[in-house]
C-alpha positions, -999 to +999 in steps of 0.1 A: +203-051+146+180-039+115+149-021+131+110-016+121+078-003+131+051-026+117+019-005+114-012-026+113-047-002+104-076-017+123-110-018+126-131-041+141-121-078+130-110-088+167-094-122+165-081-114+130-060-089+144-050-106+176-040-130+152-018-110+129+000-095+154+007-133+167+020-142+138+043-112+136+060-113+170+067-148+162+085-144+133+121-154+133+146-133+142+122-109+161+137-096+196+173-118+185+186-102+152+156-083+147+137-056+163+104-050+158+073-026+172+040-034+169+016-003+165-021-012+160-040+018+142-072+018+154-107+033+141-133+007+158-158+030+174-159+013+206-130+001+228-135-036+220-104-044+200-084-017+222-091-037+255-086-074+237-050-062+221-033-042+254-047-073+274-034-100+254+002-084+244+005-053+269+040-036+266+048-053+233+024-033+222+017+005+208-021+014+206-031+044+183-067+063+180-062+085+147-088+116+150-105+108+121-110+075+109-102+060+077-076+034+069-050+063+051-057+083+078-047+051+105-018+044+088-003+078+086-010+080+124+011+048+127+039+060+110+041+096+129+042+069+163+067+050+143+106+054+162+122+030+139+135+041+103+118+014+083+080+015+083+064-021+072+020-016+069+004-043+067-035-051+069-053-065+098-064-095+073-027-101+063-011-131+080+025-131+075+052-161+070+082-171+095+107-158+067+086-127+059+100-097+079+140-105+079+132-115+040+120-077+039+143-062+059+173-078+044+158-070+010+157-031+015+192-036+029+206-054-002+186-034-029+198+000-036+174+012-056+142+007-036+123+029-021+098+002-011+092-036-014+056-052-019+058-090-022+036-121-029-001-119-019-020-153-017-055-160-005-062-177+025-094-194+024-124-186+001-131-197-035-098-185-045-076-207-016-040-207-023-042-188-058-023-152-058-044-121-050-009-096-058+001-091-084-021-098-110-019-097-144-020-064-155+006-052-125+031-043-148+068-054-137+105-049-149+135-068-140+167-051-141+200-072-123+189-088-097+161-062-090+122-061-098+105-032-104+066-025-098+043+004-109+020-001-078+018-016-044-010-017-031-027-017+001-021-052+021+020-053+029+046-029+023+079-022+034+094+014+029+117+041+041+102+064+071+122+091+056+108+082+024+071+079+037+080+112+050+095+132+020+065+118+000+039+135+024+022+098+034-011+089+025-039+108+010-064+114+038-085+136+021-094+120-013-082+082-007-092+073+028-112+050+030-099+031-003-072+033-030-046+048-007-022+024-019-024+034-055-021+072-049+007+064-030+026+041-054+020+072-079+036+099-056+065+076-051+075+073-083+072+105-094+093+120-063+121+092-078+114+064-050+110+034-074+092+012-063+101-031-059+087-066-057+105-101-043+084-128-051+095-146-021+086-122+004+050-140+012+019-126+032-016-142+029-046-128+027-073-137+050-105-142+031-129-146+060-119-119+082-146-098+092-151-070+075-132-074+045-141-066+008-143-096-001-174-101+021-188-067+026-184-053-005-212-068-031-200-047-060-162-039-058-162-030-092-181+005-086-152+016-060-125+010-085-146+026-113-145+056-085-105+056-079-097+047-114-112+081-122-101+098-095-063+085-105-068+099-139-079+132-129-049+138-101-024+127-125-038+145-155-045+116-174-078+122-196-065+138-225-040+114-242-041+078-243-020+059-217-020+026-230-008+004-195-038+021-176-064+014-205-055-019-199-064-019-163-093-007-164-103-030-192-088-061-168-117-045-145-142-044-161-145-063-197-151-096-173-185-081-171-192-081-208-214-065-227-223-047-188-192-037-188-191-003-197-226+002-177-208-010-143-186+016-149-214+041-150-228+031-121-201+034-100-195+066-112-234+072-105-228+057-072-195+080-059-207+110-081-213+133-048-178+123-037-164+128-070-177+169-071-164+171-038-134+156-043-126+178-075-113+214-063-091+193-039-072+177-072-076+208-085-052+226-061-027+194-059-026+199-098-018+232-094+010+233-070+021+196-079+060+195-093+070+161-099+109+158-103+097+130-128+063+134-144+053+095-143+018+088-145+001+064-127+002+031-140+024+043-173+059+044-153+075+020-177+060+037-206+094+065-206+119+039-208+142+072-209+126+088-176+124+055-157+163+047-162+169+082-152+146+079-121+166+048-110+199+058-116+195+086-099+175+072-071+208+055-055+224+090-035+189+100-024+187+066-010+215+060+001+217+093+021+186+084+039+205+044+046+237+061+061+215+078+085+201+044+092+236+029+100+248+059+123 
């Protein structure tokens, strides 16, 4: 019986969550052909969502406190509580279809070359009802065989390898906590040789009311990805040639804006610039003692065709090593 942990970051956003987790145990398969643990990572400061999740689903249930909160730092404390091998995170705003965990779980099985699935995102509610929220247009993809590959996943639903996560050294607590963890991850992945994968039909929706969320709390989102975008450029030594894939994404970001463009850039760089110093000698050092057995760079993965079909090629033992543990 194929096993995972499903780790679910939390704060706040009560019946949201009570809601997602719903949805999860009722997925099919789940406690016949499938087993599944629930852990809810938690950094609401009071005990509100703790006492409304252990009432309502008690022993079906794995409750986390992370020491510091942050959602890269909740969902590293998932996985470290995690006892099955594959890790599935997915957002307290996510709500997931009947088909979407064994779809996942059956994909990692049948896919020998991923490291990690991401599927389709859609909006649930809002302006945007129905429409896809992931991927977008600049998320570069590539299709090889029967096999989609994807230079990002990011934060909402993902399904990877706990030995994987592991080997990888997680999220980024320090630098990407609070937002953007999904990116820096996406980067380490690749450039350890864990390609990354979509499937279309993997589905998960994205609640657009749900307390708390961006889509409501944040009233300029475009000054936090001005932040990470720079921050992503600096880890991954970045600034001094041009990449054209990420150029591209941050154009996607921002030349919607105009002629203001380039100004909301600036002032989201204004806005995070304490952040940024302090966030500099920590790149600083990962640049330093960082050795990627492939030097992607973020964003520009399919940009080596030549490094990319060596990273997947040789991606099968690694994997494949860490699958045979799965099966013993």
């Amino acid at each position: 019986m194929p096993a995972a942990s499903v780790i679910i970051p939390s704060f706040k956003r009560i019946e949201q969550t009570v809601k997602t987790i719903q949805l999860l145990l009722a997925s099919d398969g789940v406690g016949k052909s499938v087993e599944l643990e629930i852990i809810v990572s938690d950094s609401t400061p009071d005990e509100s969502l703790h006492t409304a999740v252990s009432t309502r689903f008690g022993p079906d249930l794995i409750y986390v406190r992370p020491e510091n909160p942050g959602i890269a730092a909740n969902k590293n404390a998932g996985a470290k509580k995690a006892r099955h091998p594959i890790l599935i995170f997915c957002d307290s705003d996510m709500e997931v279809e009947k088909q979407t965990i064994v779809l996942t779980l059956e994909y990692l099985k049948t896919h020998d070359t991923a490291a990690a699935v991401g599927g389709t995102v859609l909006w649930r509610g809002g302006p945007h009802e129905g429409e896809r929220d992931r991927p977008r247009p600049e998320d570069r993809m590539k299709m090889i065989g029967p096999t989609t590959y994807t230079e990002a996943i990011y934060s909402r639903y993902m399904a990877t390898y706990k030995d994987v996560f592991a080997a990888v050294g997680g999220y980024d607590e320090v630098v990407f906590n609070m937002r953007g963890e999904g990116s820096d991850l996406s980067a380490r992945y690749w450039r350890a040789g864990f390609p990354l994968t979509y499937e279309s039909h993997i589905v998960v929706h994205h609640v657009h009311e749900a307390p708390e969320s961006a889509a409501l709390r944040v009233p300029h989102p475009e000054w936090g990805i001005a932040k990470d975008l720079l921050l992503l450029a600096y880890k991954y030594n970045m600034l001094d040639e041009d990449y054209p894939a990420f150029a591209a994404t941050v154009g996607m970001n921002f030349v919607p804006f105009g002629a203001q463009g380039v100004y909301r850039f600036m002032q989201g760089i204004g806005k995070y610039a304490e952040l940024l110093v302090q966030a500099k000698p920590i790149l600083d050092a990962f640049r330093a003692s960082d050795k990627p057995a492939y030097d992607f760079k973020f964003l520009e993965v399919f940009s080596n065709t030549a490094l990319f079909e060596r990273c997947i090629a040789e991606s099968v033992e690694k994997l494949n090593v860490i699958r045979k543990k799965i099966s013993t």
